[in-house]
C-alpha positions in Angstrom: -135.8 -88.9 137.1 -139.6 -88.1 137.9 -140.4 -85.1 139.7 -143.5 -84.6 141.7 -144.7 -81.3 143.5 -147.2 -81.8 146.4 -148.3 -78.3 147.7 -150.4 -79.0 151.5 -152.1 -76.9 153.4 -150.1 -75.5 155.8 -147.9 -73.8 153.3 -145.3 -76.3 152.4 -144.7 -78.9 149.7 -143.3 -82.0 149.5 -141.2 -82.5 146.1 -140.5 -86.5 145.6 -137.7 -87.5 143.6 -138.0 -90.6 141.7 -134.1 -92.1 141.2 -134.2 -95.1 139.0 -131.3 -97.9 138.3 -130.8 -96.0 135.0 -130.6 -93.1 136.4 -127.4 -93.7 139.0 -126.0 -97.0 137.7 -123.3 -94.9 135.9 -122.5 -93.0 139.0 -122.2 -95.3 141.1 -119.7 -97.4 138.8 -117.7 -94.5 138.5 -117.5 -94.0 142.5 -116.7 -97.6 142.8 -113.8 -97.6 140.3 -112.5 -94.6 142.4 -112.7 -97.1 145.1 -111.0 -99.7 143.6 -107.8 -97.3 142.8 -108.1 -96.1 146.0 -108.1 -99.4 148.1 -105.7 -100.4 150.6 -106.5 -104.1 151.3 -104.5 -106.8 152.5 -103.1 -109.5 149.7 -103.6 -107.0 146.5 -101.8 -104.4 144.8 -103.5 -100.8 145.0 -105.7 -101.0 141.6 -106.2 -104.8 141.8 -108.5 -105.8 144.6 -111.6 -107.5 142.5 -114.9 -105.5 141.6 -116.7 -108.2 143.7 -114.9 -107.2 147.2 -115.4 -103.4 146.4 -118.7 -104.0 145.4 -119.6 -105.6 148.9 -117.7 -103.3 150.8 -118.6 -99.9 149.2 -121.5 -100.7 146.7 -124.0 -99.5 149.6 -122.7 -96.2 151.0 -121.8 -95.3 147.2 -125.7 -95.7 146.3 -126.7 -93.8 149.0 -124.7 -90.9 147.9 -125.1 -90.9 144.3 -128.9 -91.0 144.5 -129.4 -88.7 147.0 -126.9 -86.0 145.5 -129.0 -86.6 142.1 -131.8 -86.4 143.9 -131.3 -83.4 145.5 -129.6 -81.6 142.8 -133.3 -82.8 140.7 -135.3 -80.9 143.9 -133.2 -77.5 143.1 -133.3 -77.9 139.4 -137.3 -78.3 139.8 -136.9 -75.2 142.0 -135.6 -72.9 140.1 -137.1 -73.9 136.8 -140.8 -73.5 138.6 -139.8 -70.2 140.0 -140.7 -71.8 143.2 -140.5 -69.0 146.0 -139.4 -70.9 149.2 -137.9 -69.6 152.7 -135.7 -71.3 154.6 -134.1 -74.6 153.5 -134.9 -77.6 151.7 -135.1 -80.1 154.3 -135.8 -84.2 154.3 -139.0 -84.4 154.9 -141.2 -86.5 157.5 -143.2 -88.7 155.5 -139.9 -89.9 153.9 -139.8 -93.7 153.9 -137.1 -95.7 154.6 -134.4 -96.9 152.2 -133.1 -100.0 151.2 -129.8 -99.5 149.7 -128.7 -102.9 149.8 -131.6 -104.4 147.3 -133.9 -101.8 146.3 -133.4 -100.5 142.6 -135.0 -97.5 142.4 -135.2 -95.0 145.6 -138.0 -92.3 146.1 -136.7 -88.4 148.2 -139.2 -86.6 149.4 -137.9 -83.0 150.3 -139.9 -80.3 152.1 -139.8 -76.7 151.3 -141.8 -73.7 152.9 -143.6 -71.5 150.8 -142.7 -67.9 150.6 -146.1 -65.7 150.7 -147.1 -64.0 147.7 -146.6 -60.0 148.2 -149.0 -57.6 146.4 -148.2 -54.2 147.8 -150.1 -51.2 146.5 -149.2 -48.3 148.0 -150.9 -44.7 147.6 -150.9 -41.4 148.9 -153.7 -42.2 150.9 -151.4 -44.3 153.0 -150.1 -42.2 155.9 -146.7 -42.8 157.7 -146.1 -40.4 161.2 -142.2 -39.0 160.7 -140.9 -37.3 163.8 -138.7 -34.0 163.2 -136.6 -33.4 166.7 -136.4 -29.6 166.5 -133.0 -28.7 168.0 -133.1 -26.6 171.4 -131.3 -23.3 171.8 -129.3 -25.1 174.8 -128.3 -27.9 172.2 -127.3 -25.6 169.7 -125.3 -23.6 172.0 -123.4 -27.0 173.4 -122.6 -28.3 169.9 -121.5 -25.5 169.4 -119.4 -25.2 172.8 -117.8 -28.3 172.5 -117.0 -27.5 168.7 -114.9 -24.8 170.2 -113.2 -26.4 172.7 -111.8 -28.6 170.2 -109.3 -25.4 169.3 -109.3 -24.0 172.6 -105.9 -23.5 174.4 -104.9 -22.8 177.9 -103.9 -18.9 178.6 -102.4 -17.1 181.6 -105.0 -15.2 183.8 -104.8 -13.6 187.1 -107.3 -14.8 189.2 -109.2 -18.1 189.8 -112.7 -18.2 188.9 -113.9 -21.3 188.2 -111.8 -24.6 187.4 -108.5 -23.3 186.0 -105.3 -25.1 186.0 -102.7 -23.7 188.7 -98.8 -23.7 189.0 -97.7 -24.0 193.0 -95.4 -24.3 195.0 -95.9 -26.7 198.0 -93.6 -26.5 201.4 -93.6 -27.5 205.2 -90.8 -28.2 207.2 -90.0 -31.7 205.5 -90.2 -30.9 201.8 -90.8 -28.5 199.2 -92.5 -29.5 195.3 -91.8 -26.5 192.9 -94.2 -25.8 189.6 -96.9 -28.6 191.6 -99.6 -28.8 189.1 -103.2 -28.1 190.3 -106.2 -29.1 188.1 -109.4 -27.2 189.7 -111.8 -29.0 187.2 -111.4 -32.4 189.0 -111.7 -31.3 192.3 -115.3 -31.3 194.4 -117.1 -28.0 195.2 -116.1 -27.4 198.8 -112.2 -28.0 197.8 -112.7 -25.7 194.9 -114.4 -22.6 196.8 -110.9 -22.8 198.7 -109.2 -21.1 195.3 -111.7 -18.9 194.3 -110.5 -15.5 194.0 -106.7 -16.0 194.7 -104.3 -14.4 192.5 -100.5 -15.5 191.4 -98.5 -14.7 194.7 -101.3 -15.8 196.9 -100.8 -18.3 199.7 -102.7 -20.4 201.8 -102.4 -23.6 204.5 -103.4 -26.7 202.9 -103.7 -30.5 204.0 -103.3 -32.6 201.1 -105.5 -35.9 202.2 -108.4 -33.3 202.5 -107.6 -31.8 199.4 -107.0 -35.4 197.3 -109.1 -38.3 198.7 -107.2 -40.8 196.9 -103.6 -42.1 198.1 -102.7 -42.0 194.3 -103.7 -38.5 193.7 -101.7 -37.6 196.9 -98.5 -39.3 195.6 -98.7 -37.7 192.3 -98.5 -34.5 194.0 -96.5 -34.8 196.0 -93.9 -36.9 193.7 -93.7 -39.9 195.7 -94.5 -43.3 195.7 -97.7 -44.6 197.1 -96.4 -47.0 199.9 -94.0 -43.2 200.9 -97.1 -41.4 201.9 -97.8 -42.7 205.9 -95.6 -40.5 208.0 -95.6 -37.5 205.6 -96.6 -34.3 207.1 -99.9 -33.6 205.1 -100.2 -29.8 205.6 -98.6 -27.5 203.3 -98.2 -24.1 202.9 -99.6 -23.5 199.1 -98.2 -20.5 196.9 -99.4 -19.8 193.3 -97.2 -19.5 190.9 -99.3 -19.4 187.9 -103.1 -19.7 186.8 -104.5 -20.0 183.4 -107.7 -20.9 182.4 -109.2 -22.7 179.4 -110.4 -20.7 176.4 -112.3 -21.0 173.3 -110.5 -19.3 170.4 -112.0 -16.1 168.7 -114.1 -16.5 165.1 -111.3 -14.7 163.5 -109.2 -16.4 160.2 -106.9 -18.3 162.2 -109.6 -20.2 163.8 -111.6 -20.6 160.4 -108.4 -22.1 158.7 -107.7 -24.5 161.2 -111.2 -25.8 161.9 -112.1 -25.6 158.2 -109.3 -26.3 155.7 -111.1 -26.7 152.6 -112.2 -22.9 153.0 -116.5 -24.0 153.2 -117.0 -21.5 156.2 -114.7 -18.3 156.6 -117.3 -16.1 158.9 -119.1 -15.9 161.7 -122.2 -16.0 159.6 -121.1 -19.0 158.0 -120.1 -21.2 161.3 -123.2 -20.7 163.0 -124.9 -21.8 159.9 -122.2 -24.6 160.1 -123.1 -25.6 163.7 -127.1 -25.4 162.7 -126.6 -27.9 160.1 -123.9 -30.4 162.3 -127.3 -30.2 165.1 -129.7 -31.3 162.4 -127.8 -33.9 160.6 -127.3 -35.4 164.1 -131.1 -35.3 164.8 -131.6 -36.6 161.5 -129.6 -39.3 162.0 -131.3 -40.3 165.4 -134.9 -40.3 163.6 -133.6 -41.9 160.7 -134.2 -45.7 162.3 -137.7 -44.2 163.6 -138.9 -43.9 160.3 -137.4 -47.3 158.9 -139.5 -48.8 161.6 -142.5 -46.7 161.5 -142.2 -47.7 157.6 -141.4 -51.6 158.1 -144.6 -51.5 161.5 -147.1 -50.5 158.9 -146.0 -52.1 155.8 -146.0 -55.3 157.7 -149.3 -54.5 159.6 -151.0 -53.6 156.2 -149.7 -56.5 154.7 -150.7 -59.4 157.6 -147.8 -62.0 155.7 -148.5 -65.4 157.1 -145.7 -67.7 156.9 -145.3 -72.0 157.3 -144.8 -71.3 161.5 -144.1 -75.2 162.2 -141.9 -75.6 158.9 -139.5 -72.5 160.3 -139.7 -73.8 163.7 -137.9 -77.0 162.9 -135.9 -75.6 160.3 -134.7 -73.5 163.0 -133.9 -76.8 165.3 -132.2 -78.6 162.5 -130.0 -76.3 160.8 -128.7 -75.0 164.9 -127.7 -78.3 165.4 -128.5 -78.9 169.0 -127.2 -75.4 170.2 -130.7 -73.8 170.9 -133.8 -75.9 172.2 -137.1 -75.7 170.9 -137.9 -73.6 174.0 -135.5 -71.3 173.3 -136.4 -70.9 169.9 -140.3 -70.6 170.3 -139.3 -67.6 172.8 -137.3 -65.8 169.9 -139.6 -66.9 167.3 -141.9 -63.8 167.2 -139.2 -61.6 166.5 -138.3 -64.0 164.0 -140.9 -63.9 162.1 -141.0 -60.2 162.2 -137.9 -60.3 160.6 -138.1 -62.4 158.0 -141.6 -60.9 157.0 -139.7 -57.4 156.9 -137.5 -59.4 154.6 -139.4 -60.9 152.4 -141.2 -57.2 152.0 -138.1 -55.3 151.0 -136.8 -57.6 148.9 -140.2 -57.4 147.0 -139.7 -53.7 147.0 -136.4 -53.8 145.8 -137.7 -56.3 143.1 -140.8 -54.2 141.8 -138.6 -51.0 142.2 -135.5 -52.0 140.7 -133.5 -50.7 143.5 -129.9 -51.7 143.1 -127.0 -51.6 145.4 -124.0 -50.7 143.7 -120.0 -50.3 145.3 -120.5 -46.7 145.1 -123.6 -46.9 147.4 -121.4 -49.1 150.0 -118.3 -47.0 149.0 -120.7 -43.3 150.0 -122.0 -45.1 153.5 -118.1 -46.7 154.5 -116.8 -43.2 154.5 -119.6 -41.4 156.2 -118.9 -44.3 159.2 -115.5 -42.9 159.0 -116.2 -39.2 159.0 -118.1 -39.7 162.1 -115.2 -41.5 163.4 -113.4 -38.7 162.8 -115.0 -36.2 164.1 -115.3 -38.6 167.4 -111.7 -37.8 168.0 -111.7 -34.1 167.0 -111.1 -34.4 163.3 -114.4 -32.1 162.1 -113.0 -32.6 158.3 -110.7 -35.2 156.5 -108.8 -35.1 152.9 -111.0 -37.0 150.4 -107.8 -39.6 149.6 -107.7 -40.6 153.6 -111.5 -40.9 153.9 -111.5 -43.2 150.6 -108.3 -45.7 151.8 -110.9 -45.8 155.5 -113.7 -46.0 154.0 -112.1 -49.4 151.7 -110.4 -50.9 154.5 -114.2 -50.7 156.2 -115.4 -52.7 153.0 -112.3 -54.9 153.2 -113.6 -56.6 156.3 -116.8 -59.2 155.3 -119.0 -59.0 158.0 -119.0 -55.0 158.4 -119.3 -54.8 154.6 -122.0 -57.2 154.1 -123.7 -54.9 156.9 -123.3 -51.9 155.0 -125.3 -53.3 152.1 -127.9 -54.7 154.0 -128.2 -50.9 155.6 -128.0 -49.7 152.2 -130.2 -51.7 150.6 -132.8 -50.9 153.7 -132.6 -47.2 153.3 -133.4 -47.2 149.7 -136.2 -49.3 150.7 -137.5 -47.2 153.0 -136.8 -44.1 150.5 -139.0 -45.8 147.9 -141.9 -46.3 150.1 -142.0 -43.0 151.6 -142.1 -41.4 147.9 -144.7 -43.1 147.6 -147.3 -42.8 150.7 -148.0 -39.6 152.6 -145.5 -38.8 155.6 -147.0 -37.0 158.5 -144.5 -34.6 160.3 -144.8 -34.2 163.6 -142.5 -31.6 165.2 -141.2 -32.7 168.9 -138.5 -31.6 171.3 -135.4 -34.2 171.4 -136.8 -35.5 175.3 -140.4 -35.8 173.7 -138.8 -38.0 170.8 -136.8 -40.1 173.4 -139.9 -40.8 175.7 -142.1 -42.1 172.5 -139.7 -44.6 171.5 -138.9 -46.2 174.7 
């Protein structure tokens, strides 16, 4: 088979395949003589039906497909023998004449291919990247480390109602009385709630439950009764408390240390708020952390001006879709398109001219810090190592969420390499300030 390259302007090439007689006739014999054992025609055994009836009925579609699978498979060989750097697929191309399978002998493919750009990326210090630090806020700090708390906290018995404590009452009127009623002040508006404020167990007062509870369903829970029961029920009550306690954050003593951290890392006061310092930070860190992968991929890309076969990719795009977007649609998507696959192109080269490798304890390392944070979603600030490892692989079982891992993987190390490399510019803002800049 004769190969021939054909670079063109627009950065593509044509590669022609030239398929002789010699080159097939083999083939195609064989595929025929699969045919023949194959056969179901009327009037001969299966094996017997002459080579001159399979010839006329199969002969055509068989040299179709032996040529252009050699064909092809000659386009890929040339390919990756020439080093050839292409993006997206090989495609038919265009200028491809038509085919005479029926008496030709030999059979010319011409394939197009788009040309990947050539990447030459020096970087210095003289390069300058901005990376935002969020500096955490006293009022931040002092929420982490609220909610932290209220993670152990537990409900004790007080005396008096202050703010949004839970209450035991009894409720009674001339029709009905509910004993040990329970009375949640936290979900309740501010005018219902100043009602409570400053009664103590023993205290009574005249209630009417549909101003107290809006909703029908928060009346019949209350009340014990089914929704449709409520019209014709007296609503006013006489209230008595029988019990108030309030939520409370545990003390910083040993107890609370054990429980919140097993492993033993932080056994002080000294040591949690250190603790809660570092929980604020890695959060921030982990909020900046796409900043800087796009500040770094915005000026890589910017410095770099990558110019890639625009038409090529457009119909690429079309064919390999199939009919489920229009050109339309893809020519509105397209810029980000070719953001993308510029980005690509540039860490891949990166990753190249680096050596930067991806290996299953790099995926392993990210899988269990998505389950730590899963963790920690439902309470759980720490994990045993053996639970985190059986998550963390049942994250890398799934395909799709594994393959994402790598790519993120692979992206960070990137983005690590580069900014060894160039000068990063910190520039300290508040966590608002940080928000407004990247909208």
């Amino acid at each position: 088979m004769n190969v021939n390259f054909q670079p063109q302007a627009d950065q593509t090439a044509f590669i022609s395949v030239m398929v002789s007689e010699a080159d097939y006739a083999e083939n195609v014999d064989k595929a025929l003589r699969a045919h023949r054992r194959k056969a179901q025609i009327p009037g001969y055994r299966p094996g017997m039906v002459p080579m001159g009836i399979i010839n006329k009925m199969y002969r055509r579609g068989a040299v179709a497909e032996q040529t252009y699978r050699m064909a092809t498979d000659e386009a890929f060989k040339y390919v990756k023998e020439s080093k050839l750097d292409i993006i997206g697929d090989m495609m038919p191309a265009d200028i491809q004449s038509e085919l005479d399978f029926d008496n030709g002998k030999d059979f010319e493919f011409v394939f197009h291919v788009g040309i990947a750009p050539q990447i030459k990326l020096d970087l210095t210090k003289e390069d300058k990247i901005e990376k935002y630090i969020v500096v955490p806020s006293e009022d931040m700090v002092s929420g982490y480390r609220e909610n932290f708390l209220r993670r152990f906290g537990k409900l004790v018995d007080v005396d008096v109602v202050e703010k949004d404590e839970a209450l035991n009452v009894t409720l009674s009127n001339d029709d009905m009385t509910i004993e040990d009623a329970y009375v949640g002040l936290i979900s309740f508006g501010e005018a219902e709630r100043t009602l409570f404020i400053g009664k103590k167990v023993g205290d009574t007062m005249e209630v009417d439950i549909n101003e107290l509870y809006k909703e029908p369903k928060q009346r019949a829970a209350i009340l014990d009764v089914k929704e449709e029961d409520l019209e014709g029920l007296n609503p006013k009550f006489k209230l008595e408390i029988t019990k108030i306690r309030a939520f409370r954050n545990p003390e910083l003593d040993g107890e609370f240390f054990a429980q919140a951290y097993p492993d033993g890392s932080v056994a002080d006061v000294a040591a949690f708020e250190a603790d809660v310092l570092k929980k604020v930070n890695d959060e921030l860190v982990s909020q900046t952390e796409f900043h800087i992968t796009d500040q770094v991929r915005k000026y890589l890309l910017s410095k770099l001006n990558l110019t890639l076969p625009e038409e090529f990719l457009k119909n690429w795009l079309f064919q390999i879709n199939e009919g489920k977007f229009t050109m339309e649609q893809i020519e509105a998507e397209f810029p980000a398109f070719l953001d993308m696959m510029r980005w690509d192109l540039v860490k891949r080269e990166i990753a190249v001219s680096h050596k930067l490798e991806i290996n299953e304890e790099d995926a392993l390392s990210e899988a269990k810090s998505m389950a730590m944070m899963q963790f920690r979603y439902y309470g759980m600030n720490q994990a045993p190592e053996d639970l985190l490892e059986n998550y963390a692989r049942r994250i890398l079982e799934n395909k799709e969420e594994a393959k994402k891992i790598y790519e993120r993987v692979g992206e960070r190390k990137v983005v690590d390499a580069v900014v060894e490399i160039v000068t990063t510019v910190p520039i300290e803002v508040s966590l608002d300030e940080f928000q407004q800049k990247i909208q």
